[in-house]
C-alpha atoms as one frame of an Amber mdcrd trajectory, in Angstrom:
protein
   0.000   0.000   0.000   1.576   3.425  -1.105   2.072   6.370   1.410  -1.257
   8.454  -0.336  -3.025   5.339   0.494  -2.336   4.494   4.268  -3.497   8.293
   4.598  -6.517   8.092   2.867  -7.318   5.245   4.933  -6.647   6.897   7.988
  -7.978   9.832   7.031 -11.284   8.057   6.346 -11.614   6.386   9.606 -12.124
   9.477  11.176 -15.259  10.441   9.151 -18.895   9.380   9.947 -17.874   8.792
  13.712 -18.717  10.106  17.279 -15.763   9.926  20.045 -16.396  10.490  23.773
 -14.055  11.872  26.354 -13.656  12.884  29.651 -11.820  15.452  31.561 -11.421
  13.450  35.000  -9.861  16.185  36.592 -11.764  18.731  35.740 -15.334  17.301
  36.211 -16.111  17.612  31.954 -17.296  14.606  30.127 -18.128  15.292  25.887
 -18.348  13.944  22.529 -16.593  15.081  19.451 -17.951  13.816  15.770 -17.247
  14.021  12.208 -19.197  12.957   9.061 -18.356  13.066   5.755 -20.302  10.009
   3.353 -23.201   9.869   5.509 -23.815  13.503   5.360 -23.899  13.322   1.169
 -26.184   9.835   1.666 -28.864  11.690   3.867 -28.735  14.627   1.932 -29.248
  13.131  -1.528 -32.594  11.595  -0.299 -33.546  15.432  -1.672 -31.882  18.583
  -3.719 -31.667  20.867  -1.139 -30.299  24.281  -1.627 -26.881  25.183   0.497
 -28.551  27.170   2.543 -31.214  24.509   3.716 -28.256  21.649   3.054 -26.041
  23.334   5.947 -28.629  24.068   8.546 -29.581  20.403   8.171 -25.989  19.035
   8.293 -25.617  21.033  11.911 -28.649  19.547  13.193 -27.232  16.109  12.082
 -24.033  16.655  13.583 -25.758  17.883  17.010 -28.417  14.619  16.940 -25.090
  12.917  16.863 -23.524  14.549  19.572 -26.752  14.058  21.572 -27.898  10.780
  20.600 -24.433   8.921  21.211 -24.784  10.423  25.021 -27.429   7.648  25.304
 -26.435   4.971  27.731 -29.401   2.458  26.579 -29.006   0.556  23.184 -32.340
   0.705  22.084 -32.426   4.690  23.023 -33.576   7.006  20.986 -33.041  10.821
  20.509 -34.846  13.431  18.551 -34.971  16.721  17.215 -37.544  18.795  15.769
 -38.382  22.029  15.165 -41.516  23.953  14.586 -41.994  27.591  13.255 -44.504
  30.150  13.192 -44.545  32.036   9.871 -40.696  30.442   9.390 -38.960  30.187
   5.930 -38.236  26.718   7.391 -41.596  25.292   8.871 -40.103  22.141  10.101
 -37.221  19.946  10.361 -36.807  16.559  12.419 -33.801  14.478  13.093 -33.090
  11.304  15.201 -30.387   8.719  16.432 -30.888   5.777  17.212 -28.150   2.956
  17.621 -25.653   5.224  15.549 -27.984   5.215  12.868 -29.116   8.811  11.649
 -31.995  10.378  10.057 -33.379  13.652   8.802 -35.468  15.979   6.566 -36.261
  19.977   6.274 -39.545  21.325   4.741 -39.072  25.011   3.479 -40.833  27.581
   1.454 -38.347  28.191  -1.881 -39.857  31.042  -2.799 -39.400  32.872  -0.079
 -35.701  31.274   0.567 -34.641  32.731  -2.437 -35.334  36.327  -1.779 -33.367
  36.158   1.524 -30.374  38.514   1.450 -28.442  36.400   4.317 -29.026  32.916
   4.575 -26.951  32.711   8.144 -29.270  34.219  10.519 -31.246  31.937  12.362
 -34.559  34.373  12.967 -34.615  34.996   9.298 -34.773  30.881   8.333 -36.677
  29.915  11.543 -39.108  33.178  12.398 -40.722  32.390  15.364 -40.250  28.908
  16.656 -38.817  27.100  19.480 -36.272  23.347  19.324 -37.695  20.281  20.903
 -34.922  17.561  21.771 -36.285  14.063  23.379 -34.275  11.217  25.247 -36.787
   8.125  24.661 -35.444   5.171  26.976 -37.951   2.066  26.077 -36.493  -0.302
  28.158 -36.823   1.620  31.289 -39.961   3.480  30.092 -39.184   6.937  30.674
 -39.216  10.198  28.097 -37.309  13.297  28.740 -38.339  16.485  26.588 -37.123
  19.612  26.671 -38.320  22.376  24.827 -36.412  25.630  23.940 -36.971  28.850
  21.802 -35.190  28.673  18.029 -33.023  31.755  19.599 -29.490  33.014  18.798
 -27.239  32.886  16.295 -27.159  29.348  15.800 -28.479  25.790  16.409 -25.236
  25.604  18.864 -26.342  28.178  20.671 -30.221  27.190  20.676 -28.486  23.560
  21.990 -26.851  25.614  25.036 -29.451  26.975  26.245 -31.541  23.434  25.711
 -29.097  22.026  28.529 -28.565  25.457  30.170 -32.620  25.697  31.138 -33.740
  22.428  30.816 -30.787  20.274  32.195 -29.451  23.225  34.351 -26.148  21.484
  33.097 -23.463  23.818  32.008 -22.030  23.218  28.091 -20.481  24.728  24.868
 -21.670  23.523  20.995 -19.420  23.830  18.746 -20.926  22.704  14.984 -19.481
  23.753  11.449 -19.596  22.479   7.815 -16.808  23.104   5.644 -17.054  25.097
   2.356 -17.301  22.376   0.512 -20.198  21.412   2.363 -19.317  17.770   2.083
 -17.935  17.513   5.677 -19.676  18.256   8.860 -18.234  18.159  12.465 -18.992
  19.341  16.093 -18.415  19.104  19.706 -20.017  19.003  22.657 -18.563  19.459
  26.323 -20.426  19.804  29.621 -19.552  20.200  33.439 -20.391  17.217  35.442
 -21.125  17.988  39.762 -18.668  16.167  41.196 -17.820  14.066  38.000 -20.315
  12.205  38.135 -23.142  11.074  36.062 -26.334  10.804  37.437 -25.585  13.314
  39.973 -27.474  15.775  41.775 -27.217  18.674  39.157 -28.678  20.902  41.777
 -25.481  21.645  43.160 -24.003  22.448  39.205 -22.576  26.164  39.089 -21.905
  27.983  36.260 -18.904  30.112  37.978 -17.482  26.637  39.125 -13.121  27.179
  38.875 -12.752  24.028  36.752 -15.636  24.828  34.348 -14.853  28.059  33.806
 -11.149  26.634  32.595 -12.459  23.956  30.811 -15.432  26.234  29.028 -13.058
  28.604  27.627 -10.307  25.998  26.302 -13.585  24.209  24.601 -14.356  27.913
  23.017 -10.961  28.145  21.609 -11.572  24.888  18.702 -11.988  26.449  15.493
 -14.448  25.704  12.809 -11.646  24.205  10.134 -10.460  21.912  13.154 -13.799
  20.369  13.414 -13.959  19.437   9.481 -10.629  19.081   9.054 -10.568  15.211
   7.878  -6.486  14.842   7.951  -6.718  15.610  11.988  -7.949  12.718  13.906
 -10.759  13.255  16.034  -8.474  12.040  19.019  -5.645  14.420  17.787  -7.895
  17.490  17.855  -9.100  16.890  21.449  -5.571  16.563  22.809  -5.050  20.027
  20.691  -7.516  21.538  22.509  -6.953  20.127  26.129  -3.104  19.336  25.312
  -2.397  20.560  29.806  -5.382  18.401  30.803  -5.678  14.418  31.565  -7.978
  13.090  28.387  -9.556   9.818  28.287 -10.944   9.048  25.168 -13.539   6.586
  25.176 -15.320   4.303  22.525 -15.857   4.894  18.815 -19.220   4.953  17.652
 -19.921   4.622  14.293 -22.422   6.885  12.501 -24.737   5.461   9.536 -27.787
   6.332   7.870 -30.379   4.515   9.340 -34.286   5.584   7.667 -36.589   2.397
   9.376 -39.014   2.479   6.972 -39.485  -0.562   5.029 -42.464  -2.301   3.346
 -43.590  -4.669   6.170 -43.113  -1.148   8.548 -45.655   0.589   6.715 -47.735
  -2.484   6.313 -48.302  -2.764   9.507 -49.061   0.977   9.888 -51.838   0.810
   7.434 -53.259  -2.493   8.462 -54.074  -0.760  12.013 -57.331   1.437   9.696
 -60.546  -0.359   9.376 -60.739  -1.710   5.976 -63.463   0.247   5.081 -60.740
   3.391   5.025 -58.168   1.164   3.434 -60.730   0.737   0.406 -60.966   5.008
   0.516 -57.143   5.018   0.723 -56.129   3.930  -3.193 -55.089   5.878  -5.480
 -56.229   5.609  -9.302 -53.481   3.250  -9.885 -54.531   1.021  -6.990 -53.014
   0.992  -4.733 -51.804   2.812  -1.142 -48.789   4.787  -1.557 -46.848   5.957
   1.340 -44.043   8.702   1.490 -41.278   8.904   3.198 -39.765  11.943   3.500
 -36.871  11.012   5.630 -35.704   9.035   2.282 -37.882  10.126  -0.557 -38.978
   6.231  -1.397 -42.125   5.708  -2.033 -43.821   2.328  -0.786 -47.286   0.952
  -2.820 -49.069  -0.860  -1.140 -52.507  -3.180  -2.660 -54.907  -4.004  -1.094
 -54.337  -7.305  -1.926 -51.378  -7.180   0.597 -54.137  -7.016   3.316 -55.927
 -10.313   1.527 -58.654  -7.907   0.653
C-alpha cells in the first residue's frame, strides 16, 4: 500500500464517527464527531439548496452529539423544530443505535429572496427546538423544549441544557465550504464528575468549568472538518495541559426504518373500510417517506382484501 493510500485510509476512519471523552480532573465529560459520506447519503434523499443543506448538516451533527450520550441501546433521541410564519416550517432528526436520520420542509420562494441565509430568525421566524431522550427499556421520556433563539443551532443547543438540564455546556458545529464535511463538539460540566448526579449543586462560575469552558471555546471551525486531523488528535489540541480519556468509537450510519412490512403494519391498524378510501387511481396505497424520498405501494391485496 503506497504512502497516499495508508493516509486516505486513515484519514477516512475518522469520518462518519462520534468519540467520547472525559476530563477526570476537571469534572467535563463530551463527545466530538465528524461525518463526511453519511452527510452526502442523507442529503441526496432530496436537492436541497446550500442554505437549507447546511442548517440540516448542523442539526445532524448535534443529533449525533446528543444521541451517542445515550447509555441504553435501544435509546432514541430526537430533534424537531416547529416555526410560526418560518422560511423553514419544520425539520426533524433522530439517532438511534448510531444510525441517523433527517429531513427539512421550506418555502423556496421565499428562501430565495433572503439577502443572508446565516441568521437563524430569518430561516426559523418564530419557533422554538424540541430535543427528546426516549429510553424504552426503562420506560421513561425526557423532553425539553427551547426557543429557536441566537445565532445558531449551537447556541439554541446551550441553552436546551442550560434551562432544561441546568447542566453547564459549549456547541461547537461547522460544515466546511465544501459542504461535504460536517463536524462538532459538545462538552459539559459534570457535579462532582459524576453522572447521574445531583445537578442541583451544578454552578456555572465553578473554577474548573470556567477553565475547561473557555479551552472548549478556543476549537476552530476548520479543526472540526478538518478530515487529515484525527478526532483524538484534535481533542488533545484543545486540552493538550489536561488528563484526556478518550472513550469508545461509535460509528455513525444512515439509518431511515421504513421498510415495506413497517408501513404495512401501519396501514393495516385502519378499518378496511378506510383502506378501500385510501387507493389511489393506480390502486393501490402509496406511502411517502420523506426522511428518504422512497415511495412504498401498497394493494390491497397485501391485506388479503
Amino acid at each position: 500500500m503506497s504512502s497516499s493510500q495508508i493516509f486516505e485510509a486513515e484519514t477516512a476512519a475518522n469520518l462518519d464517527e462520534a468519540l467520547g471523552f472525559t476530563l477526570p480532573a476537571r469534572n467535563a465529560r463530551g463527545r466530538i464527531v465528524r461525518m463526511g459520506p453519511l452527510l452526502d447519503h442523507i442529503l441526496s434523499a432530496h436537492d436541497y439548496p446550500a442554505p437549507i443543506a447546511r442548517i440540516l448538516s448542523e442539526a445532524l451533527v448535534l443529533a449525533a452529539l446528543l444521541g451517542s450520550l445515550l447509555k441504553e441501546a435501544e435509546g432514541q433521541l430526537t430533534l424537531q423544530a416547529q416555526t410560526e410564519r418560518g422560511i423553514v416550517d419544520l425539520f426533524v432528526c433522530d439517532y438511534k443505535a448510531g444510525e441517523l436520520r433527517g429531513y427539512v420542509r421550506f418555502d423556496a420562494g421565499r428562501l430565495s429572496a433572503l439577502p443572508t441565509h446565516r441568521d437563524l430568525a430569518a430561516l426559523f421566524g418564530k419557533g422554538y427546538l424540541a430535543i427528546t431522550f426516549d429510553h424504552p427499556l426503562a420506560e421513561e421520556r425526557y423532553q425539553g423544549i427551547v426557543p429557536l433563539e441566537g445565532a445558531s443551532l449551537a447556541e439554541a443547543a446551550e441553552s436546551y441544557f442550560s434551562q432544561s438540564e441546568q447542566l453547564p455546556s459549549v456547541v461547537r458545529l461547522a460544515v466546511d465550504d465544501t459542504g461535504h464535511v460536517a463536524g462538532g463538539i459538545l462538552v459539559q460540566h459534570l457535579p462532582e464528575g459524576e453522572e447521574g448526579r445531583d445537578r442541583l449543586h451544578t454552578r456555572l462560575d465553578d473554577p474548573d468549568w470556567e477553565h475547561v469552558r473557555i479551552l472548549a471555546e478556543t476549537i476552530r471551525g476548520n479543526e472540526l472538518t478538518d478530515r487529515a486531523l484525527p478526532l483524538d488528535a484534535a481533542l488533545w489540541r484543545l486540552f493538550h495541559e489536561e488528563e484526556v480519556r478518550v472513550l469508545q468509537t461509535v460509528s455513525l450510519a444512515k439509518g431511515c426504518r421504513c421498510n415495506f412490512e413497517y408501513i404495512k403494519g401501519v396501514i393495516g391498524r385502519f378499518p378496511a373500510d378506510e383502506r378501500a378510501g385510501m387507493v389511489d387511481e393506480d390502486g393501490f396505497i402509496s406511502v411517502d417517506c420523506e426522511f428518504c424520498s422512497r415511495v412504498f405501494p401498497i394493494s390491497l391485496s397485501d391485506f388479503g382484501e
